[in-house]
TORDO-631472 format. One record per atom (N, C-alpha, C): residue number from 1; residue in one letter; atom name; x, y, z. Coordinates in steps of 0.05 Angstrom, whole numbers, plus 5000, padded with zeros to 4 digits. Each point is the difference from the previous one (the first is absolute). Layout:
BEGIN
+-----+------+------+------+------+------+
! pos ! code ! site !   xx !   yy !   zz !
+-----+------+------+------+------+------+
! NUM !    A !   CA !    X !    Y !    Z !
...
+-----+------+------+------+------+------+
***
This chain:
BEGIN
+-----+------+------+------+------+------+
! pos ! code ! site !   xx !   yy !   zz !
+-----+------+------+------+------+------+
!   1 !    X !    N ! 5048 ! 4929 ! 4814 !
!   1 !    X !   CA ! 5012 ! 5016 ! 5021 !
!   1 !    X !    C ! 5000 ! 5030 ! 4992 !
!   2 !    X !    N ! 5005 ! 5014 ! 4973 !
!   2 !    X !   CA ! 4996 ! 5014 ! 4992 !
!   2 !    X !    C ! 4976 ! 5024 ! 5008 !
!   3 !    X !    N ! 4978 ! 4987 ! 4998 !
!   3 !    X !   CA ! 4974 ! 5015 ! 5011 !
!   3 !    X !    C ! 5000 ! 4999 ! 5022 !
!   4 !    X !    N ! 5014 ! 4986 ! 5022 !
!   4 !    X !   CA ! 4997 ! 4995 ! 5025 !
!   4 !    X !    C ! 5012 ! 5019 ! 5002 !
!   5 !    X !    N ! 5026 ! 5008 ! 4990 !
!   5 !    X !   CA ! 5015 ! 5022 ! 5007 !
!   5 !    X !    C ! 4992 ! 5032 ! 4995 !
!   6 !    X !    N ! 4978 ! 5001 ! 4975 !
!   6 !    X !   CA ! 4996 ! 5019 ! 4997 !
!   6 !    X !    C ! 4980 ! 5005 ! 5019 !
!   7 !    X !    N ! 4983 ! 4986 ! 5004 !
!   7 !    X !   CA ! 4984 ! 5008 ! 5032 !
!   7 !    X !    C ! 5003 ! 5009 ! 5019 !
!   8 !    X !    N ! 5035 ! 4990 ! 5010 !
!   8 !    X !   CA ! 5010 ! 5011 ! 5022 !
!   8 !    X !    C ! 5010 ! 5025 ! 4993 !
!   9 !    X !    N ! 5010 ! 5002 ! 4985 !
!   9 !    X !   CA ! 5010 ! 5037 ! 4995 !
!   9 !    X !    C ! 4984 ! 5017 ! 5000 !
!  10 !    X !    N ! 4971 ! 4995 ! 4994 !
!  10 !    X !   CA ! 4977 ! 5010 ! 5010 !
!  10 !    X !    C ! 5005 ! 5013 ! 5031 !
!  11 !    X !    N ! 5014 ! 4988 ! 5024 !
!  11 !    X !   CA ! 5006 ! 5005 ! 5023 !
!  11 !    X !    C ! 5027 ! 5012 ! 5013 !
!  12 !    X !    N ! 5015 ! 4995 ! 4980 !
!  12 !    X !   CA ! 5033 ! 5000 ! 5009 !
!  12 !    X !    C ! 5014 ! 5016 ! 4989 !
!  13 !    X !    N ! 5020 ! 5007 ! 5001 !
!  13 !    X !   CA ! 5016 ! 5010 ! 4967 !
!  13 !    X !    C ! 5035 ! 4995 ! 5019 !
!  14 !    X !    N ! 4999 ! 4974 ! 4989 !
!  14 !    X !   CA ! 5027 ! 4979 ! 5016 !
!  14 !    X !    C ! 5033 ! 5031 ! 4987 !
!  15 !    X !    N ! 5012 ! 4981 ! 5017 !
!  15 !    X !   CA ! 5033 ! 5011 ! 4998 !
!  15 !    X !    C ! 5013 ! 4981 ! 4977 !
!  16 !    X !    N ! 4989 ! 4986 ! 4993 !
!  16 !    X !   CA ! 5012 ! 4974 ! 4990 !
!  16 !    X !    C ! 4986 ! 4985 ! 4989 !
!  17 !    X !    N ! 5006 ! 4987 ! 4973 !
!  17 !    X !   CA ! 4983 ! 4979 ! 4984 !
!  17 !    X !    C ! 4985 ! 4978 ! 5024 !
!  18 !    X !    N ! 4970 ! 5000 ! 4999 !
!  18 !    X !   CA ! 4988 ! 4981 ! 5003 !
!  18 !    X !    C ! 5006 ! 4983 ! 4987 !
!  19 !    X !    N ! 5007 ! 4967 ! 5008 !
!  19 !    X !   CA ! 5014 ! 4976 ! 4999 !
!  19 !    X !    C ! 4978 ! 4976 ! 5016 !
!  20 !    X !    N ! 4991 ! 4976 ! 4996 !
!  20 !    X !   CA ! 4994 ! 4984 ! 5003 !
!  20 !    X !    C ! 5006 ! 4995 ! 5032 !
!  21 !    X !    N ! 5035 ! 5011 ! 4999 !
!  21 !    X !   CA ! 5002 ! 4993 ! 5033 !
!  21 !    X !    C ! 4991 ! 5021 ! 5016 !
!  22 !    X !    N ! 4988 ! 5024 ! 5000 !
!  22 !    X !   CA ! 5004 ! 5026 ! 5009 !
!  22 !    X !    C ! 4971 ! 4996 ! 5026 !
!  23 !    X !    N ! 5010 ! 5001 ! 5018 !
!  23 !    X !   CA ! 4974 ! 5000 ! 5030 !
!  23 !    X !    C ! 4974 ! 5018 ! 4998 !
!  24 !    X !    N ! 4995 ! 4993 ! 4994 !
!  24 !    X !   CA ! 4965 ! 5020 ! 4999 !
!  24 !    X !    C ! 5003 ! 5017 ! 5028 !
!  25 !    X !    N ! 5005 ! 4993 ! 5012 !
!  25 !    X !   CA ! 4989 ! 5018 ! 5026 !
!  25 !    X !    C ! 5030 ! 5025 ! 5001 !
!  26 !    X !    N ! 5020 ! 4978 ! 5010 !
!  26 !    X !   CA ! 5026 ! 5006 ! 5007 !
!  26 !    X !    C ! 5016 ! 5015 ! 4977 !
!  27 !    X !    N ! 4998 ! 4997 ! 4979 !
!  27 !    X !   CA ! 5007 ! 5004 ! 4978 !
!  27 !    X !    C ! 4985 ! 5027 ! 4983 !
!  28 !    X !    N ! 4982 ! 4997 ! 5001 !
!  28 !    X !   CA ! 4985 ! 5018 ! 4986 !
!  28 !    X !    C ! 4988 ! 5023 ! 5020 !
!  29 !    X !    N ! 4994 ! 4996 ! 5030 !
!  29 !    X !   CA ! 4987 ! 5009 ! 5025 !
!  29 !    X !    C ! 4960 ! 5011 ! 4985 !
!  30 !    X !    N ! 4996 ! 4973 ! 4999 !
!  30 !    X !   CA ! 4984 ! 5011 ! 4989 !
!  30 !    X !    C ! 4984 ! 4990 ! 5032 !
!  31 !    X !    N ! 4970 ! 5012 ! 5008 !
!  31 !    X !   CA ! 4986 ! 4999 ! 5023 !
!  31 !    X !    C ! 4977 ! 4979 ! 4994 !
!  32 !    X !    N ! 4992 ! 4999 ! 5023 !
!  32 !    X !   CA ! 4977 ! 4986 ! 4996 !
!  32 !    X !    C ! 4979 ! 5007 ! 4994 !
!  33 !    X !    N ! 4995 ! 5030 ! 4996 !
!  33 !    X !   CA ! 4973 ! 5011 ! 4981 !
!  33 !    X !    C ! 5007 ! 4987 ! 4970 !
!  34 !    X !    N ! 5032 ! 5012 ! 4993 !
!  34 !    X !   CA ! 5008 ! 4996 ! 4979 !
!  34 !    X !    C ! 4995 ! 4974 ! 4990 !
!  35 !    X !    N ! 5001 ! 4974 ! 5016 !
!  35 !    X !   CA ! 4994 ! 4973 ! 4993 !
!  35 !    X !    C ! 4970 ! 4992 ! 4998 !
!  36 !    X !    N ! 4983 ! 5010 ! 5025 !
!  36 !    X !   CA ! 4975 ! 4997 ! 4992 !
!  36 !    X !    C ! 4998 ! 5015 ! 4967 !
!  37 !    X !    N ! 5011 ! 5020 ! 4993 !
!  37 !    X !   CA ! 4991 ! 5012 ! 4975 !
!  37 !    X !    C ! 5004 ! 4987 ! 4977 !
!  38 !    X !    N ! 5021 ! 4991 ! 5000 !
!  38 !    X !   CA ! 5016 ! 4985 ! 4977 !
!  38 !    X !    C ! 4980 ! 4972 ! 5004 !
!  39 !    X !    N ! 5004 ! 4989 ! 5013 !
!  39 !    X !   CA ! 4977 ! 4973 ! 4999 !
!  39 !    X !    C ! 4969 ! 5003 ! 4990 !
!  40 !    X !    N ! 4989 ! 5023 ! 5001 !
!  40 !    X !   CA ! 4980 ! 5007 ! 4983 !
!  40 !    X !    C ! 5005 ! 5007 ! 4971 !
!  41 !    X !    N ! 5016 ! 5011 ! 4992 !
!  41 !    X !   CA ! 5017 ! 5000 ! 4977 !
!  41 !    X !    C ! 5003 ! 4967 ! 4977 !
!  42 !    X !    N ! 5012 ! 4991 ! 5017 !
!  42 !    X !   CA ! 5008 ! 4969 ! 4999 !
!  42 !    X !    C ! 4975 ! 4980 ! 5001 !
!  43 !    X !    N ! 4982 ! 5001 ! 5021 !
!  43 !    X !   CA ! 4978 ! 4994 ! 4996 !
!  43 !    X !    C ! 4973 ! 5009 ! 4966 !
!  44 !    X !    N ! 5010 ! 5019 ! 4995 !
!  44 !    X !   CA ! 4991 ! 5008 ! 4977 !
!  44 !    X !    C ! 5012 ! 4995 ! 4970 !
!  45 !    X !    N ! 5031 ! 4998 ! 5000 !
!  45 !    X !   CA ! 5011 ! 4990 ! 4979 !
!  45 !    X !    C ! 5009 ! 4972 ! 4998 !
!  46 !    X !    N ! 4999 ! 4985 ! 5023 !
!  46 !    X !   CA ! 5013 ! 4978 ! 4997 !
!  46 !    X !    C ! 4976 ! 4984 ! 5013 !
!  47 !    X !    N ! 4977 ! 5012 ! 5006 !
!  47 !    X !   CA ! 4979 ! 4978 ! 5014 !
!  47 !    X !    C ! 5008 ! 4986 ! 5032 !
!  48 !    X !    N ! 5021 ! 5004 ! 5006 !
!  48 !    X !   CA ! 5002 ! 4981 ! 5026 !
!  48 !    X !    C ! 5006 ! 5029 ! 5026 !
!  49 !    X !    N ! 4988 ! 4988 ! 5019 !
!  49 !    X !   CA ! 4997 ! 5010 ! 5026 !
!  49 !    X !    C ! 5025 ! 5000 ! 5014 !
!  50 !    X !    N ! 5017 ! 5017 ! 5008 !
!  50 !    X !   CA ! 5023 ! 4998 ! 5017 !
!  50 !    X !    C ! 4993 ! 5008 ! 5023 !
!  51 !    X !    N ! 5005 ! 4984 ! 5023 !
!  51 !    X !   CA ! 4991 ! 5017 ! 5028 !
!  51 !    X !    C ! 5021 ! 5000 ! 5020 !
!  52 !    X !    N ! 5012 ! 5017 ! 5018 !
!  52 !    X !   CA ! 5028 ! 5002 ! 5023 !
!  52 !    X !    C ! 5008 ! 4975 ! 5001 !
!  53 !    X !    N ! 4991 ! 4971 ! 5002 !
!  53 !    X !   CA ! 5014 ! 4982 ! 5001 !
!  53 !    X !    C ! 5020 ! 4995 ! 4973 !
!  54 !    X !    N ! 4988 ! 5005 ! 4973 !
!  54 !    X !   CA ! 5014 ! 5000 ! 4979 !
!  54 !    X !    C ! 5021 ! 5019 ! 4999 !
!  55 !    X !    N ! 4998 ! 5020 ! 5001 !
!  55 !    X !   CA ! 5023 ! 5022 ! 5006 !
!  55 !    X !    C ! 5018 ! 4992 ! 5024 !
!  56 !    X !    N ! 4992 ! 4992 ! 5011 !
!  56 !    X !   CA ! 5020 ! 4991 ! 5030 !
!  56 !    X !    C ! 5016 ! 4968 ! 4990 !
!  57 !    X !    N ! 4991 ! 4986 ! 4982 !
!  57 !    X !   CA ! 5007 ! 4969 ! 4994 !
!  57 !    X !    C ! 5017 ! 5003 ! 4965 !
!  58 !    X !    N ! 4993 ! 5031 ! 4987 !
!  58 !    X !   CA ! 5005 ! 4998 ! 4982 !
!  58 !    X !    C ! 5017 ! 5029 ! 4999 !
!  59 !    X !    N ! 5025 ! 5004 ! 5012 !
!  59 !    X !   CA ! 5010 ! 5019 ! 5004 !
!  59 !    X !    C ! 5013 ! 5018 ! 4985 !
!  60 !    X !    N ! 5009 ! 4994 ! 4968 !
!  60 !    X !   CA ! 5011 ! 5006 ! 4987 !
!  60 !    X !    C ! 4978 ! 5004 ! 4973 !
!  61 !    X !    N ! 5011 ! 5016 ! 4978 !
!  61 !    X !   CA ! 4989 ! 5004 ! 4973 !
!  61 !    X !    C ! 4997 ! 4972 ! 4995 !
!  62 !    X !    N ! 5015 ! 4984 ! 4996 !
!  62 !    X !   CA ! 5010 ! 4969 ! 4983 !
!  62 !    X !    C ! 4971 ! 4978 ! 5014 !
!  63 !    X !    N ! 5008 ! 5002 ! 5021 !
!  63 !    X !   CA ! 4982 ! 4987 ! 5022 !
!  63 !    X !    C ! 4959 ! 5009 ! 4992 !
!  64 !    X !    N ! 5003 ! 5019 ! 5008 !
!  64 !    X !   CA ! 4978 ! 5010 ! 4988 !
!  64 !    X !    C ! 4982 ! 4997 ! 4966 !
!  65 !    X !    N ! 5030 ! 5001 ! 4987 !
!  65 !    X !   CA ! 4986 ! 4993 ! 4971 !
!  65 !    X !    C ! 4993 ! 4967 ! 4989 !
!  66 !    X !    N ! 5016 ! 4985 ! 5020 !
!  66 !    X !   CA ! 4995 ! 4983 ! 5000 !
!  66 !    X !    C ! 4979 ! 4979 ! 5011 !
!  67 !    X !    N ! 4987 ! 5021 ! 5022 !
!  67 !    X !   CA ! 4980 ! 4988 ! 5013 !
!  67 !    X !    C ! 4970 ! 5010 ! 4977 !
!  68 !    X !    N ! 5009 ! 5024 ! 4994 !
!  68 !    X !   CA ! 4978 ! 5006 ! 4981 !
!  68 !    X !    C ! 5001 ! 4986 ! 4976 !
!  69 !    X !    N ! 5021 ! 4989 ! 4987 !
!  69 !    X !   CA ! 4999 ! 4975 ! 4976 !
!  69 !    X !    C ! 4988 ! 4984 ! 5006 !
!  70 !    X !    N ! 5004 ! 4979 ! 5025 !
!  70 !    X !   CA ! 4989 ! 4982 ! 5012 !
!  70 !    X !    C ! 4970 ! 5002 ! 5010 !
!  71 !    X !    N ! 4987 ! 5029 ! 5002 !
!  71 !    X !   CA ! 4980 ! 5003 ! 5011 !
!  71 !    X !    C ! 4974 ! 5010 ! 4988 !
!  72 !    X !    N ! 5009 ! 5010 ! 4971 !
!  72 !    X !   CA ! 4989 ! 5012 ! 4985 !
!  72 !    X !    C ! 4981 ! 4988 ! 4982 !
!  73 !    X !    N ! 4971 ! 5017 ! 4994 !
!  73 !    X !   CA ! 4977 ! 4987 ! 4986 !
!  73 !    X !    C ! 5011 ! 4990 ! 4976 !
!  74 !    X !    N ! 4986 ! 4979 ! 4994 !
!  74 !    X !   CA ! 4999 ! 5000 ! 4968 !
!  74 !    X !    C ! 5026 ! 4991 ! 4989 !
+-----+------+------+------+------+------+
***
């Protein structure tokens, strides 16, 4: 979750510790350029493809790192 996180600060610069529970969208206001961007990011360090249904089904930091554990090459 760590690198996940440092990816996103790439986009954001939060009020408040990023946390597992923290809303990607709602939480962070990050956009949807911002998500297409980060999923190329993510696609390059972690090998797996995130596309608006995953961001929409996987709403949080926690949620997200966990779909990428589960989803990840190798």
């Amino acid at each position: 979750m760590e690198k996940l996180i440092e990816l996103i600060l790439n986009y954001v610069e939060p009020d408040e510790e990023i946390t597992a529970d923290t809303d990607i969208k709602s939480g962070l206001g990050m956009s949807s350029f911002d998500l297409v961007c980060l999923s190329e990011e993510i696609l390059d360090e972690f090998g797996v493809k995130l596309n608006a249904d995953v961001f929409r089904d996987c709403d949080t930091i926690g949620k997200i790192a966990a779909y990428l554990e589960e989803h990840k090459n190798g």
